[in-house]
N, C-alpha and C positions, 0 to 999 in steps of 0.2 A: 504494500500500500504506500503510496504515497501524496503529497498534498502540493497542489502548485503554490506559489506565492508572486502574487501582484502586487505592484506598485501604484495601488489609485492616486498618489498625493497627500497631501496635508489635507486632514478633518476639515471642510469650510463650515465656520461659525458667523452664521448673522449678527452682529449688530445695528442698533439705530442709536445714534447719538445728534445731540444737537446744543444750541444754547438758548439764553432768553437774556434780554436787555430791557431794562426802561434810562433811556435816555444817556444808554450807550453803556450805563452800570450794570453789572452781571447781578442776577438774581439770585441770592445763597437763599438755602433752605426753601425752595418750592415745590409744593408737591407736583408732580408727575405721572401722569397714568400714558402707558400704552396698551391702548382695546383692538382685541382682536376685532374686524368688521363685521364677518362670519359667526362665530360661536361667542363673543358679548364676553369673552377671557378677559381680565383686568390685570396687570403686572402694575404697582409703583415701585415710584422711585422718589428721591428727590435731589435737586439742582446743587452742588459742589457750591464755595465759593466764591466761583468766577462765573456760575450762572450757567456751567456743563450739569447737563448729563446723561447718560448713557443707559442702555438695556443688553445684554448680552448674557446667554447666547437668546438668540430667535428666530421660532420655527418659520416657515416658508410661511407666507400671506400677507394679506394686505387690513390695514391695521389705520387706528385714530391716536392722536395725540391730544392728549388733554392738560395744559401748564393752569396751575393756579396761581394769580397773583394779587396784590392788593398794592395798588398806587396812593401814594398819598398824595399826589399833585397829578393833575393834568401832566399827560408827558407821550413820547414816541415808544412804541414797543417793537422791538425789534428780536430778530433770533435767524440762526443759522442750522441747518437740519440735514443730514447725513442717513444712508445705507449701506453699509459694508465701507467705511471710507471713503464713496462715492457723495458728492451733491445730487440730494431729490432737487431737481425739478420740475417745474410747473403743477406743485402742489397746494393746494387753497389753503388759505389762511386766514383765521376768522375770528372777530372780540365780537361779540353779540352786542349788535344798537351803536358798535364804534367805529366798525370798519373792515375791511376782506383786502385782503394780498393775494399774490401767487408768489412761488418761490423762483426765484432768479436762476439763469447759471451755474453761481454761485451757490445754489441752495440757500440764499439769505430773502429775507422779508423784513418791510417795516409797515406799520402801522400809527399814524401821526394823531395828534388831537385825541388822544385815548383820557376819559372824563375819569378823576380819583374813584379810588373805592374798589371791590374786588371784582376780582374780570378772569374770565376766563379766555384762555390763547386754544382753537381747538383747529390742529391739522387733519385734514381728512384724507383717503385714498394713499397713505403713507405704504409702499409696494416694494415688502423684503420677497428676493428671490429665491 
């Protein structure tokens, strides 16, 4: 008997990372959900402080991002949002009542004139492969 051995590669492990800003300042300690779209799965997390952060490892699909934050002044919300190392692009970006983006090239968005008080940042159609 014997057994062949193949070389598939290195295990690939999905991550999604990204950031959050108001008014260019990184957001420490905010909660973070990433939902699956499909099965309504919840993971958190919450943002480092430089206003990173991250989900690994993650199974295939396509998934929401929910950031919570609380402004205390009128200000720009801004953030950067990643797959695998890659920039998501042309992903919607949304503060309910405040304002919608799409994600850039770059994977970044901003959202201007955003009113104090807590708010929600919610990415949708975010597509690990």
């Amino acid at each position: 008997t014997w057994i062949a051995q193949v070389n598939i590669g290195p295990a690939v492990v999905n991550m999604v990372s990204g950031d959050i800003f108001v008014d260019g300042v990184g957001q420490a300690g905010r909660s973070v959900k990433l939902i699956n779209m499909v099965t309504g799965a919840k993971v958190p997390t919450n943002t480092d402080t430089n206003g990173h952060y991250e989900f690994s490892p993650v199974a295939n699909g396509t998934y929401k991002i929910n950031i919570s934050l609380n402004l205390a002044a009128p200000g720009t919300v801004s953030g950067h949002l990643e797959v695998n190392a890659l920039p998501e692009v042309g992903k919607k970006v949304k503060i309910k009542l405040q304002g919608t983006d799409i994600t850039d090239a770059n994977g970044d968005f901003s959202i201007a004139n955003v009113a104090a008080g807590p708010r929600k940042v919610v990415i949708t159609n975010v597509d690990v492969p």
